[in-house]
PyMOL Python script that loads the backbone (N, CA, C, O; Angstrom):
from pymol import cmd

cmd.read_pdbstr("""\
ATOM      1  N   UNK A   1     128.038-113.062-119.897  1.00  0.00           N
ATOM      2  CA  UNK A   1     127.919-112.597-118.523  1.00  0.00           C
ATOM      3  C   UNK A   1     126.800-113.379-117.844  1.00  0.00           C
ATOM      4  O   UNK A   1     125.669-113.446-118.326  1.00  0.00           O
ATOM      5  N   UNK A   2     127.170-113.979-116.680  1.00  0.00           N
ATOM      6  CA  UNK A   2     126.052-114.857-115.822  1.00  0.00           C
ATOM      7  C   UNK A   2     125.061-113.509-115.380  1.00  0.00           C
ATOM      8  O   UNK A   2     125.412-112.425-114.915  1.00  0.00           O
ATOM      9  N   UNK A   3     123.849-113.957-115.674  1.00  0.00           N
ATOM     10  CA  UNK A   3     122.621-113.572-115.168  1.00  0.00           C
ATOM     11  C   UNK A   3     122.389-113.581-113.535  1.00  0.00           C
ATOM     12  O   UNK A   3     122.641-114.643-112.965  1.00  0.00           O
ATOM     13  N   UNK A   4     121.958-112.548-112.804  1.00  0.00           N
ATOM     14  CA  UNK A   4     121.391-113.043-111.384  1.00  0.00           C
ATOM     15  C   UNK A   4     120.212-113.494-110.699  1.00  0.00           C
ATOM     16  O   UNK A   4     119.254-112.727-110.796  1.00  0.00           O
ATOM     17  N   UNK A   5     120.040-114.522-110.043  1.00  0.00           N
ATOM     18  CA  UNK A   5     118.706-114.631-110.020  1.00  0.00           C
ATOM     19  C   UNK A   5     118.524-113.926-108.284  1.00  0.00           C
ATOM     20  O   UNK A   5     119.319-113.617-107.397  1.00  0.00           O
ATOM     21  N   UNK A   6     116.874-113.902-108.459  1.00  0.00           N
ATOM     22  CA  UNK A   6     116.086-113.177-107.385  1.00  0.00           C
ATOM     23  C   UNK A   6     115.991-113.345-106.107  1.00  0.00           C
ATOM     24  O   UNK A   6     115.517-112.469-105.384  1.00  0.00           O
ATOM     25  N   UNK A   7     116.426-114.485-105.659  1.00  0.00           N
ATOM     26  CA  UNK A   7     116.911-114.906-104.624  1.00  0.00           C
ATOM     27  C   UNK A   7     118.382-114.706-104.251  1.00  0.00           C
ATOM     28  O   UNK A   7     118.644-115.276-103.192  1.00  0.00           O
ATOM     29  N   UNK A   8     119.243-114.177-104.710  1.00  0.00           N
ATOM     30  CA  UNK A   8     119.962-113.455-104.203  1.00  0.00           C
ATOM     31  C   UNK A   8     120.032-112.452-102.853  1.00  0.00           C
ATOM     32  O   UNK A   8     121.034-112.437-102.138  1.00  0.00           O
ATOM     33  N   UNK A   9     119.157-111.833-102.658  1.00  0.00           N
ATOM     34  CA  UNK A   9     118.659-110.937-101.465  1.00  0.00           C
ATOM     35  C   UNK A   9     118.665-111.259 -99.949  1.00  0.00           C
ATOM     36  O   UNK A   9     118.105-112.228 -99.436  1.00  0.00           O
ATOM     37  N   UNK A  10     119.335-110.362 -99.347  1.00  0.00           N
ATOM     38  CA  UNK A  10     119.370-110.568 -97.867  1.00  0.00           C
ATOM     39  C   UNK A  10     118.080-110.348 -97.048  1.00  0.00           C
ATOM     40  O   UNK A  10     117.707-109.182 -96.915  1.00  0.00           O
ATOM     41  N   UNK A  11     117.408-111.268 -96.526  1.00  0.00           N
ATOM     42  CA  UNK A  11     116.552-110.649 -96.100  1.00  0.00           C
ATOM     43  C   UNK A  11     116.730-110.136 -94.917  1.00  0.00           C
ATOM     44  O   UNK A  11     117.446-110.789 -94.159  1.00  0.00           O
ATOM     45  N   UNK A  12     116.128-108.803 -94.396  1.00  0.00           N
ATOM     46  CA  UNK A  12     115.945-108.199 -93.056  1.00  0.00           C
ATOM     47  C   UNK A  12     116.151-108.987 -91.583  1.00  0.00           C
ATOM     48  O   UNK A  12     116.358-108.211 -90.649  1.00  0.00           O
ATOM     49  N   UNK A  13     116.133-109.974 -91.347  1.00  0.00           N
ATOM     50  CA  UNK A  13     116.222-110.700 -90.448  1.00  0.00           C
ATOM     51  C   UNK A  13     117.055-111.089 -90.414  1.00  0.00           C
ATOM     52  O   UNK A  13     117.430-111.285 -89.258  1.00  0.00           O
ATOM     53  N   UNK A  14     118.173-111.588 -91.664  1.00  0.00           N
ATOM     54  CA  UNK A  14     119.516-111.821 -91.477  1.00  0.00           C
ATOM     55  C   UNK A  14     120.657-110.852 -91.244  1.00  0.00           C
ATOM     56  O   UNK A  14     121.838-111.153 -91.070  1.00  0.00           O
ATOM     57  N   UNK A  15     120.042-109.462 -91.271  1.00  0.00           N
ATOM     58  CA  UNK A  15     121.393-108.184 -90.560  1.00  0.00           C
ATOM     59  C   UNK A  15     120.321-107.531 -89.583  1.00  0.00           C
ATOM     60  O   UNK A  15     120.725-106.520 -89.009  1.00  0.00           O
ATOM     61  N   UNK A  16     119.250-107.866 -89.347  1.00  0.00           N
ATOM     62  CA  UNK A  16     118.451-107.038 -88.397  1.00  0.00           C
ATOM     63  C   UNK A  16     118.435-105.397 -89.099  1.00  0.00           C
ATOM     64  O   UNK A  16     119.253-104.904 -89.876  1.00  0.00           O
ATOM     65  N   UNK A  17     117.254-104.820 -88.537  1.00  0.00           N
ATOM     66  CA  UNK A  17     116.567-103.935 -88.556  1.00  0.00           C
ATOM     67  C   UNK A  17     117.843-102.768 -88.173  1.00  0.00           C
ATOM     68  O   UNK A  17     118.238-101.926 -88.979  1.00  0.00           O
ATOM     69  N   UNK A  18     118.395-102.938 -86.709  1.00  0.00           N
ATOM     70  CA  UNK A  18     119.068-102.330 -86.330  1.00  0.00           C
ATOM     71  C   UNK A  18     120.522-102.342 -87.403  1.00  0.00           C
ATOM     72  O   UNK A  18     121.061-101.262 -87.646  1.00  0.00           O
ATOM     73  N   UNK A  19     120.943-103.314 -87.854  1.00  0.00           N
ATOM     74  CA  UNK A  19     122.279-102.814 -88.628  1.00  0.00           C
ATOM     75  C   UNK A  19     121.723-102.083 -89.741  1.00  0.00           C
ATOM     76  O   UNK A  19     122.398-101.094 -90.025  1.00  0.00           O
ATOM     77  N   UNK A  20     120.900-102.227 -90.320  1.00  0.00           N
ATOM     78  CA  UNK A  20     120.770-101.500 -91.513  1.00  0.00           C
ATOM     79  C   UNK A  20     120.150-100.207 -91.505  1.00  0.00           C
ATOM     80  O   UNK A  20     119.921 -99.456 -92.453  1.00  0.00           O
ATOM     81  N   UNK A  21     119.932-100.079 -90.363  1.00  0.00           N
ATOM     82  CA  UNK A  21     120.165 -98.492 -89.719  1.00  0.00           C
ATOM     83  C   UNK A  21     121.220 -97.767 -89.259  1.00  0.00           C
ATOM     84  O   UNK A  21     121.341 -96.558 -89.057  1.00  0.00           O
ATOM     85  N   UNK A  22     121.908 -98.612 -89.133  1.00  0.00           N
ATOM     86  CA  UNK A  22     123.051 -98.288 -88.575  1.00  0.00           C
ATOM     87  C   UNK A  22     123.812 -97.745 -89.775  1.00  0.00           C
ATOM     88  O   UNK A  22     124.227 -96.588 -89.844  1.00  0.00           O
ATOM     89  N   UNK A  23     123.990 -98.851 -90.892  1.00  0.00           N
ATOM     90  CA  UNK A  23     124.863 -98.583 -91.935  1.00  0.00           C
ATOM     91  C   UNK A  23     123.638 -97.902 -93.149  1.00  0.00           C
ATOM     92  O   UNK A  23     123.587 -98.143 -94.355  1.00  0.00           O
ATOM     93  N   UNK A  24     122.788 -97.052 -92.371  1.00  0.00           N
ATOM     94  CA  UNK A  24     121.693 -95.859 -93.371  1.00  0.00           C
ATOM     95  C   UNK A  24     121.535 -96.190 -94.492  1.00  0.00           C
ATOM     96  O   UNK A  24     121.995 -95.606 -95.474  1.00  0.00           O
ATOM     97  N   UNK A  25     120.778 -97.295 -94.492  1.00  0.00           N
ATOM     98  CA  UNK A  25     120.005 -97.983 -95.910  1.00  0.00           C
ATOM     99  C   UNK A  25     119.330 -97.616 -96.357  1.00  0.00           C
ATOM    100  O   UNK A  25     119.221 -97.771 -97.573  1.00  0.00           O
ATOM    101  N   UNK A  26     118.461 -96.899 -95.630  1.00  0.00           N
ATOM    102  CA  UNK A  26     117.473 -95.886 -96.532  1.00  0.00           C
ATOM    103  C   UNK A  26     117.952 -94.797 -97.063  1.00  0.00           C
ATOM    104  O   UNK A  26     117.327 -94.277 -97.988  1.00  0.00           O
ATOM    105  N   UNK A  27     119.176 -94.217 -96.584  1.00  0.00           N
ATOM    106  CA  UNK A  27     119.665 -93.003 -97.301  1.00  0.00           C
ATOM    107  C   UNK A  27     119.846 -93.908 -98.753  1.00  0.00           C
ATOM    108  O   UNK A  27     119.182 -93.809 -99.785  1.00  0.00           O
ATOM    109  N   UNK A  28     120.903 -94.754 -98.470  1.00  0.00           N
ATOM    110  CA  UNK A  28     121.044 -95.340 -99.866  1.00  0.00           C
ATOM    111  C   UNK A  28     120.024 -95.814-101.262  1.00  0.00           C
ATOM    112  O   UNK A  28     120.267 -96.063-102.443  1.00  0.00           O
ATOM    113  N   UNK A  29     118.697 -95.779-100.359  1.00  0.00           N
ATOM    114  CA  UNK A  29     117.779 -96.726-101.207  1.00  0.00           C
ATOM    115  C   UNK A  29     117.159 -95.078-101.918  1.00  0.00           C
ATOM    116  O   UNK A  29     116.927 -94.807-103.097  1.00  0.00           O
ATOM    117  N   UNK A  30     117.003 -94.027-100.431  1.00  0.00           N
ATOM    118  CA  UNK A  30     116.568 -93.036-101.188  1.00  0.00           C
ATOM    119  C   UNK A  30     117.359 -92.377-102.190  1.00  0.00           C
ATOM    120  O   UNK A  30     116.922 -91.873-103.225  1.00  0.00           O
ATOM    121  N   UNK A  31     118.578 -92.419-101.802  1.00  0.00           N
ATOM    122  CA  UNK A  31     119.517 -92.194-103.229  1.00  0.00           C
ATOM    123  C   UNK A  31     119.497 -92.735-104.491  1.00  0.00           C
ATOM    124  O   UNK A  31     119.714 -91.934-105.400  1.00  0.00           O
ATOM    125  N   UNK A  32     119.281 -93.959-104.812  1.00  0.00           N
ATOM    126  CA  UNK A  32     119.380 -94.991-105.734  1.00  0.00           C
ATOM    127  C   UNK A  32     118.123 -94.306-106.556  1.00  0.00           C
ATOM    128  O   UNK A  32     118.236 -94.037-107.752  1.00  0.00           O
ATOM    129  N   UNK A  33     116.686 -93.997-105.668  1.00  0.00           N
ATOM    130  CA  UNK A  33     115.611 -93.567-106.237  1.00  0.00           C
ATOM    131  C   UNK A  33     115.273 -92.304-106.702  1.00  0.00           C
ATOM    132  O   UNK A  33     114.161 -91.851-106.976  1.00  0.00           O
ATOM    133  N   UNK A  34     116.710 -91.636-106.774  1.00  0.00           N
ATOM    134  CA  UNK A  34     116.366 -90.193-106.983  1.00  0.00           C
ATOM    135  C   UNK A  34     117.307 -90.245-108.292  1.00  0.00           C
ATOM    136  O   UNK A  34     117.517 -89.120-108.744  1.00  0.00           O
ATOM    137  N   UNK A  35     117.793 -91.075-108.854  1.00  0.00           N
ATOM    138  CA  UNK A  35     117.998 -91.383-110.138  1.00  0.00           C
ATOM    139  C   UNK A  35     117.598 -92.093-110.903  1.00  0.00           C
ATOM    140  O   UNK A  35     118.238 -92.312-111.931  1.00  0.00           O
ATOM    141  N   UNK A  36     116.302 -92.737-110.630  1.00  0.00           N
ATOM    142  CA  UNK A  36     115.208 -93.504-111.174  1.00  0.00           C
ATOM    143  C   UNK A  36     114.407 -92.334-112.093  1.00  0.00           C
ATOM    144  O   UNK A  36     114.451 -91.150-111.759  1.00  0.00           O
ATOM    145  N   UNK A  37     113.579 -92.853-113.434  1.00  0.00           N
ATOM    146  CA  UNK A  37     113.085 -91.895-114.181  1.00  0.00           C
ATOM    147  C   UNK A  37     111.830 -92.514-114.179  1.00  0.00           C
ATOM    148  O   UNK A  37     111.097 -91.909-114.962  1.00  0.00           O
ATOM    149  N   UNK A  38     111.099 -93.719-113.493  1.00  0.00           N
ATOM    150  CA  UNK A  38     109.926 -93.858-113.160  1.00  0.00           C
ATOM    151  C   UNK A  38     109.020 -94.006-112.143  1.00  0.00           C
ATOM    152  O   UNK A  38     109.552 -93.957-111.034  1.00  0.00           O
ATOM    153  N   UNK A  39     108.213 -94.117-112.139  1.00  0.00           N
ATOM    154  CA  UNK A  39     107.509 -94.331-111.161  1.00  0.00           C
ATOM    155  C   UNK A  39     108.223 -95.961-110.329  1.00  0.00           C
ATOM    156  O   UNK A  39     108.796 -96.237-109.275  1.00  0.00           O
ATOM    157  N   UNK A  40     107.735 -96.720-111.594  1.00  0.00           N
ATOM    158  CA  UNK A  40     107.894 -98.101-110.858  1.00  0.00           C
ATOM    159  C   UNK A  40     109.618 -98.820-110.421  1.00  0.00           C
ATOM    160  O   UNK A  40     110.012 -99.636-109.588  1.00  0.00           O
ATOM    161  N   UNK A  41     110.407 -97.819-111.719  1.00  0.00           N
ATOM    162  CA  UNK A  41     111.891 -98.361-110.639  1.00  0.00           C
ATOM    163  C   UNK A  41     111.983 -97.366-109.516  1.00  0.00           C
ATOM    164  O   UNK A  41     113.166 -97.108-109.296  1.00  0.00           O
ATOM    165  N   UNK A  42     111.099 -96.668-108.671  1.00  0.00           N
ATOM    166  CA  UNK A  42     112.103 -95.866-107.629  1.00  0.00           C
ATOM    167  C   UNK A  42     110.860 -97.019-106.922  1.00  0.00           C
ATOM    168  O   UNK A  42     111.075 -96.996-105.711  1.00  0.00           O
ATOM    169  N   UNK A  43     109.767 -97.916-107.192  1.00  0.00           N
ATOM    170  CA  UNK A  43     109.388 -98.345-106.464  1.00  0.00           C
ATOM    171  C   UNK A  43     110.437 -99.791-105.983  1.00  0.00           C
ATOM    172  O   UNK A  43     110.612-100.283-104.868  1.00  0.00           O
ATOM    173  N   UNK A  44     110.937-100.135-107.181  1.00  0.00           N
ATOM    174  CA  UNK A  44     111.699-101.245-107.255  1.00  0.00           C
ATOM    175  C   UNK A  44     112.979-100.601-105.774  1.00  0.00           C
ATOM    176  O   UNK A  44     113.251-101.212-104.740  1.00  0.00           O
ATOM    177  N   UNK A  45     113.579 -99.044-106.286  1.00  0.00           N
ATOM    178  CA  UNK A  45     114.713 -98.691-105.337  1.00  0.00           C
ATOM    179  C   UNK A  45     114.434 -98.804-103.598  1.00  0.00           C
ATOM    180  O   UNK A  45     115.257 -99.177-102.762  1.00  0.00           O
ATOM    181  N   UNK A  46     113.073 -98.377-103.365  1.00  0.00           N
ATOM    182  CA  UNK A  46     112.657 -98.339-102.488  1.00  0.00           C
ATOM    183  C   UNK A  46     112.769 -99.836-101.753  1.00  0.00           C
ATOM    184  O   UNK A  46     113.589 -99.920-100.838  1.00  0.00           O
ATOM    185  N   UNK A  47     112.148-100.784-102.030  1.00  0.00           N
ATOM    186  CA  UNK A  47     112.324-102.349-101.960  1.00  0.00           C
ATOM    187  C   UNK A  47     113.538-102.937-102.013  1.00  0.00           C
ATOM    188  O   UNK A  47     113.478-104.068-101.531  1.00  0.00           O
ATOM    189  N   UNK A  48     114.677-102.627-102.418  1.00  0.00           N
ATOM    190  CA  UNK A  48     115.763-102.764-102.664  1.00  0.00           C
ATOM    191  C   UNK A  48     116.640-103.344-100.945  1.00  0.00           C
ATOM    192  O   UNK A  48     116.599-102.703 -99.895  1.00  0.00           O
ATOM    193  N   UNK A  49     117.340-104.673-101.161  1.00  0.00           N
ATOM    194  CA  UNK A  49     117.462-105.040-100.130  1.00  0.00           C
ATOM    195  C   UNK A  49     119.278-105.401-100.008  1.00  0.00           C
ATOM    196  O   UNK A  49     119.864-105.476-101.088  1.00  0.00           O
ATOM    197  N   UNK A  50     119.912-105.562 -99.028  1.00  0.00           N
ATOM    198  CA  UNK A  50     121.595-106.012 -99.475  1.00  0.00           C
ATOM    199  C   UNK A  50     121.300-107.001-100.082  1.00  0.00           C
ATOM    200  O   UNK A  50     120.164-107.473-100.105  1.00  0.00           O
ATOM    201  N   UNK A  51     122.536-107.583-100.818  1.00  0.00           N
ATOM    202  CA  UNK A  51     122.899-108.480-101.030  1.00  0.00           C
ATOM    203  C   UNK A  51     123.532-109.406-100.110  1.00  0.00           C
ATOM    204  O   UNK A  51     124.284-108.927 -99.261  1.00  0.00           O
ATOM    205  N   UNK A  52     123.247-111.298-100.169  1.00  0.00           N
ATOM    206  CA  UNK A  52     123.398-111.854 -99.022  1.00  0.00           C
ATOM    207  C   UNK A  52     124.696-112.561 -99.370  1.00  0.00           C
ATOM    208  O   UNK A  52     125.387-113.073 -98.489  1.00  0.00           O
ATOM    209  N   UNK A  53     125.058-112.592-100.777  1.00  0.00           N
ATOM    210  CA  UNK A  53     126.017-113.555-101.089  1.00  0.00           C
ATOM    211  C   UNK A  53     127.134-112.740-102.111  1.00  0.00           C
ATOM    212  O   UNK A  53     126.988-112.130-103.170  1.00  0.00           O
ATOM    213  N   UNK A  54     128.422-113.069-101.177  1.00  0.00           N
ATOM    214  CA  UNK A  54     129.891-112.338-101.982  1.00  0.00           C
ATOM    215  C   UNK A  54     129.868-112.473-103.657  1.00  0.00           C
ATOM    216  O   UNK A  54     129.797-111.556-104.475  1.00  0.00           O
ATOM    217  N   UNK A  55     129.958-114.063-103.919  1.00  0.00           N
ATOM    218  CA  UNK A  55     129.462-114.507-104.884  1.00  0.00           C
ATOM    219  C   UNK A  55     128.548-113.886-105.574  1.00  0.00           C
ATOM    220  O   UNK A  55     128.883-114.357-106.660  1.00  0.00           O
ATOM    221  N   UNK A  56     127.863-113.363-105.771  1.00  0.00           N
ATOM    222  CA  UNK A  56     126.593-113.111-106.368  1.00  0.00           C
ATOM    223  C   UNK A  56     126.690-111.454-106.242  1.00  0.00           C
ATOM    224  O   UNK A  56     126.429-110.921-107.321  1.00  0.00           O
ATOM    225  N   UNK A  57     127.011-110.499-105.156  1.00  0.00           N
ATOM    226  CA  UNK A  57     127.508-109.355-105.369  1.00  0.00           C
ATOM    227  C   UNK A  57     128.853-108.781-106.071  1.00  0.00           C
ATOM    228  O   UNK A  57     129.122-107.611-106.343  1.00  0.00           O
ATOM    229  N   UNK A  58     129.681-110.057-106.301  1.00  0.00           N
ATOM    230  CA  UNK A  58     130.669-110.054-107.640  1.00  0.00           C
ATOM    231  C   UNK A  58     129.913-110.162-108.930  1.00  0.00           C
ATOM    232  O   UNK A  58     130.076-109.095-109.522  1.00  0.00           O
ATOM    233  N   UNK A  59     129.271-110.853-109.527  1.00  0.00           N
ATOM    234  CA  UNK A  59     128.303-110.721-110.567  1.00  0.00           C
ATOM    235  C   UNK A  59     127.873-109.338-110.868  1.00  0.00           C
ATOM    236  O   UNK A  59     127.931-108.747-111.947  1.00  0.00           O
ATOM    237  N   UNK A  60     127.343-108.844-109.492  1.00  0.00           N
ATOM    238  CA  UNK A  60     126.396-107.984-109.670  1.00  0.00           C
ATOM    239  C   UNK A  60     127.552-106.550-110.106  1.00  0.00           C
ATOM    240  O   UNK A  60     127.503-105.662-110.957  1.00  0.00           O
ATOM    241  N   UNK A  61     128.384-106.866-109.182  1.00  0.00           N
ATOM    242  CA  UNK A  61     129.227-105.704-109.401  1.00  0.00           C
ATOM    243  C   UNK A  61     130.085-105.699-110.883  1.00  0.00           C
ATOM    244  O   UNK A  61     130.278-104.646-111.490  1.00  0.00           O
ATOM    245  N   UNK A  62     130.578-107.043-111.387  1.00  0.00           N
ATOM    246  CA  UNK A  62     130.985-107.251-112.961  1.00  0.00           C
ATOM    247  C   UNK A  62     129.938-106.403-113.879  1.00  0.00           C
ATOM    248  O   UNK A  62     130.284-105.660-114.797  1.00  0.00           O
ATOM    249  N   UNK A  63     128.594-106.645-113.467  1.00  0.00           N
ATOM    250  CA  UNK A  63     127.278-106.845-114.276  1.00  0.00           C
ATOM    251  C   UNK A  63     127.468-104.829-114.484  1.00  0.00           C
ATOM    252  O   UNK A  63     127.549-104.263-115.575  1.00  0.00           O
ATOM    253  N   UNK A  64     127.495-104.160-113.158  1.00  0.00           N
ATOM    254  CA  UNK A  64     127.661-102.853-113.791  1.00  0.00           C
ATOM    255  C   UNK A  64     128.874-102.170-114.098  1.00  0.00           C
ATOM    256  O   UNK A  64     128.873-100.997-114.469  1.00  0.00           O
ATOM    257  N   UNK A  65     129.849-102.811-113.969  1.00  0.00           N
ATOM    258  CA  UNK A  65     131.206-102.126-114.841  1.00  0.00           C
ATOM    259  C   UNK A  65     130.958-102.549-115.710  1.00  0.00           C
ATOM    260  O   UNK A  65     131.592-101.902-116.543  1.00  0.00           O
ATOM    261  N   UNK A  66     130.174-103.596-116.415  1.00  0.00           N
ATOM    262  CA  UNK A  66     130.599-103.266-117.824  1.00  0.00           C
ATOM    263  C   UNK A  66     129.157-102.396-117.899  1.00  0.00           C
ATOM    264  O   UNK A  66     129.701-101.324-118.163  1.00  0.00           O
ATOM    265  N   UNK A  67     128.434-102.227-117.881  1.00  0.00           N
ATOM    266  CA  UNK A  67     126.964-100.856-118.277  1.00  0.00           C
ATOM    267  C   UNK A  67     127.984 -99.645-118.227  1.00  0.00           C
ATOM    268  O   UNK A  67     128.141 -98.820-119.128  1.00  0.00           O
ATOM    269  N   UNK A  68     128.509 -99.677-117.268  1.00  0.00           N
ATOM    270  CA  UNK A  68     129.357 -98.393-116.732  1.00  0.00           C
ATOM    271  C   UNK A  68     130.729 -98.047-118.026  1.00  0.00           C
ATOM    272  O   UNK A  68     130.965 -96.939-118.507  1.00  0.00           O
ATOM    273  N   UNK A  69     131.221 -98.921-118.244  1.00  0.00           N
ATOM    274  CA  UNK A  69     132.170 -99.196-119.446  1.00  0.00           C
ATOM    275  C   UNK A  69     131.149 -98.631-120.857  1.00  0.00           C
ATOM    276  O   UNK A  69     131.125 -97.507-121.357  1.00  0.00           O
ATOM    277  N   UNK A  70     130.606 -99.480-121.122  1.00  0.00           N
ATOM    278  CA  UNK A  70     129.399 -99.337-122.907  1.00  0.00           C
ATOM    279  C   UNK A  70     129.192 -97.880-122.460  1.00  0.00           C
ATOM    280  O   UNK A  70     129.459 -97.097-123.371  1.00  0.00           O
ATOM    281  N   UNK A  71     128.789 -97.284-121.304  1.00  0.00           N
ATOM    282  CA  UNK A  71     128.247 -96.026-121.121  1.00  0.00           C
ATOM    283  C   UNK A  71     129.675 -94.412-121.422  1.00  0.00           C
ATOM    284  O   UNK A  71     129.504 -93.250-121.789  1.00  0.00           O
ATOM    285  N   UNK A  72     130.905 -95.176-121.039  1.00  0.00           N
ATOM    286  CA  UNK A  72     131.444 -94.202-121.164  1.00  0.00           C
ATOM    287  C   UNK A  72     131.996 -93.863-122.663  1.00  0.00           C
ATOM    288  O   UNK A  72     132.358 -92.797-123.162  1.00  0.00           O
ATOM    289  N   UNK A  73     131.918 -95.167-123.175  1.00  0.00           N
ATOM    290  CA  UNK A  73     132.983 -95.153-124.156  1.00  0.00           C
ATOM    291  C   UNK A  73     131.789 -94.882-125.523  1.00  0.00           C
ATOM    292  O   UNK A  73     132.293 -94.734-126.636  1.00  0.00           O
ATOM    293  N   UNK A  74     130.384 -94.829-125.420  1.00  0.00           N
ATOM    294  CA  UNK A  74     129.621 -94.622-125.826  1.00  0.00           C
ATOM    295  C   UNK A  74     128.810 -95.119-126.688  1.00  0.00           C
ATOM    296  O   UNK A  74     127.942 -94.593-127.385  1.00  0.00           O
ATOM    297  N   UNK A  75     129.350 -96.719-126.526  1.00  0.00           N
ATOM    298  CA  UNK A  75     128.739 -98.048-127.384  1.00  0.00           C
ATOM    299  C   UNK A  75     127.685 -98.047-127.064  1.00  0.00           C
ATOM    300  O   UNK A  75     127.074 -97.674-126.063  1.00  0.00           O
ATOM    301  N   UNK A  76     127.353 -98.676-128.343  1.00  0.00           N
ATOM    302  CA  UNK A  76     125.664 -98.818-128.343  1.00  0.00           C
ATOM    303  C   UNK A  76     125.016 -99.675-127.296  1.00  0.00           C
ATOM    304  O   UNK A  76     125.384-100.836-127.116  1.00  0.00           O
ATOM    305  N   UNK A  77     124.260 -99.233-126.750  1.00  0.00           N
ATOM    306  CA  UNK A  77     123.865-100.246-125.722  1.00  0.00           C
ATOM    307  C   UNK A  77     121.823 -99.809-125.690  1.00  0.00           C
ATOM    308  O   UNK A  77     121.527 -98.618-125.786  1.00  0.00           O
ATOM    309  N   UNK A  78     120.948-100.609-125.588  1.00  0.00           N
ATOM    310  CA  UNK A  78     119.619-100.377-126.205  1.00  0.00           C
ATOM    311  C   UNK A  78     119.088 -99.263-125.178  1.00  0.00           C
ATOM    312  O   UNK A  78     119.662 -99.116-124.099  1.00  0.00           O
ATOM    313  N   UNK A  79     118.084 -98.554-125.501  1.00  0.00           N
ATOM    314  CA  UNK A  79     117.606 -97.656-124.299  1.00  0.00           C
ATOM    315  C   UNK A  79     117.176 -98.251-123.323  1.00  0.00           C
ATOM    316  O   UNK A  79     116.701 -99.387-123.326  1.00  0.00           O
ATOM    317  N   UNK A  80     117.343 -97.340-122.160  1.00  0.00           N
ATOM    318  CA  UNK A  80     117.217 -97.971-121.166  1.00  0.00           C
ATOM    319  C   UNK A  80     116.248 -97.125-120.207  1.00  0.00           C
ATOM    320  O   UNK A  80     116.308 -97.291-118.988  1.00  0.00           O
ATOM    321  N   UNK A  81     115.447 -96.310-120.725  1.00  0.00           N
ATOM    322  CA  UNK A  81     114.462 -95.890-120.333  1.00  0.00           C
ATOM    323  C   UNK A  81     113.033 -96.182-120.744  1.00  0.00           C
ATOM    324  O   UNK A  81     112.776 -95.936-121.923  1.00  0.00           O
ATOM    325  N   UNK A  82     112.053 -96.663-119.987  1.00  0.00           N
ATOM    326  CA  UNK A  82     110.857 -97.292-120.546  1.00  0.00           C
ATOM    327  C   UNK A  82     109.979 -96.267-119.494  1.00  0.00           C
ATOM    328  O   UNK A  82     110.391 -95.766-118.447  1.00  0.00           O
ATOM    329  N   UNK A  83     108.556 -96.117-120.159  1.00  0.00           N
ATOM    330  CA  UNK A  83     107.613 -95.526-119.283  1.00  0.00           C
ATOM    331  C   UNK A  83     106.855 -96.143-118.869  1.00  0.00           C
ATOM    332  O   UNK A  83     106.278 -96.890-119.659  1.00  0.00           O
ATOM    333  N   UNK A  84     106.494 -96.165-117.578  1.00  0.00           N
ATOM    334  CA  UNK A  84     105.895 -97.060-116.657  1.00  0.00           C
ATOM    335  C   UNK A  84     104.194 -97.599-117.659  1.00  0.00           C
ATOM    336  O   UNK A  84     103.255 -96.969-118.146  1.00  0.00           O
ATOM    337  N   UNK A  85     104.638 -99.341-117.531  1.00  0.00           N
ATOM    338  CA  UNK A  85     103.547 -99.756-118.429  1.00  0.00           C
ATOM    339  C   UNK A  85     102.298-100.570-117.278  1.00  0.00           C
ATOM    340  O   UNK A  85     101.261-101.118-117.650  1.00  0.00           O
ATOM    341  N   UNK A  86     102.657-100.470-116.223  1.00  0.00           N
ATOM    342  CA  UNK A  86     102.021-101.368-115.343  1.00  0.00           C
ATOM    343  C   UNK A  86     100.565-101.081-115.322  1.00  0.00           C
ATOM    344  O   UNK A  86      99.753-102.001-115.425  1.00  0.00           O
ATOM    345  N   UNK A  87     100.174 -99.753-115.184  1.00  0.00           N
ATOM    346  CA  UNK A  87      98.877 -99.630-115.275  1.00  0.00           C
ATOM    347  C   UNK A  87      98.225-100.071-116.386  1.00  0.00           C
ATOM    348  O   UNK A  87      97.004 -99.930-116.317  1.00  0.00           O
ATOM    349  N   UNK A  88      98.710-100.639-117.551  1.00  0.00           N
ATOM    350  CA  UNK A  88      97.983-100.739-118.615  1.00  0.00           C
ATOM    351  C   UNK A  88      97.669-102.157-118.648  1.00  0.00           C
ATOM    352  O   UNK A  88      96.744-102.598-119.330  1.00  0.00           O
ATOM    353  N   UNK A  89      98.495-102.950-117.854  1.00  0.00           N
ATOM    354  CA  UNK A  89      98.450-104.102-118.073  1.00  0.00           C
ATOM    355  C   UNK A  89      97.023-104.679-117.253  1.00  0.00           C
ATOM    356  O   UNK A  89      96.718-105.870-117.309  1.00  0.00           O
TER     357      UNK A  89
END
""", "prot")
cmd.dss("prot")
cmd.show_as("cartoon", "prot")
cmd.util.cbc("prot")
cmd.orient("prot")
């Protein structure tokens, strides 16, 4: 499975302020973060921006049917909960 890199991301200036109010991005982002189990991914959800490229939101979307797949069928897949290590670092 191709990896995504970080530049992927739409930035704010390319749908404006106003569409992504429009289409309630923050509901979404606050949603995303209310199934976060740490501190630092609901910070990650919060930050969370569209995607700018079809291409690359196909990846992304391959990338969680299969999590979504290993998850139902109940294959092993490694934990995926970590406790926030940032302060220690």
């Amino acid at each position: 499975m191709q990896k995504v890199q970080i530049d992927y991301l739409c930035p704010v200036n390319v749908l404006g302020a106003d569409t992504l109010r429009l289409f309630e991005f923050e509901k979404i982002r606050e949603k995303v973060a209310g199934y976060c189990r740490s501190r630092s991914s609901r910070e990650k959800a919060h930050e969370m921006q569209p995607v700018a490229h079809r291409d690359t939101l196909t990846i992304i979307l391959k990338q969680l049917d299969e999590y979504k797949q290993n998850l139902s069928r109940q294959d092993y897949f490694p934990d995926t909960y970590f406790e926030d290590f940032e302060t220690e670092a």
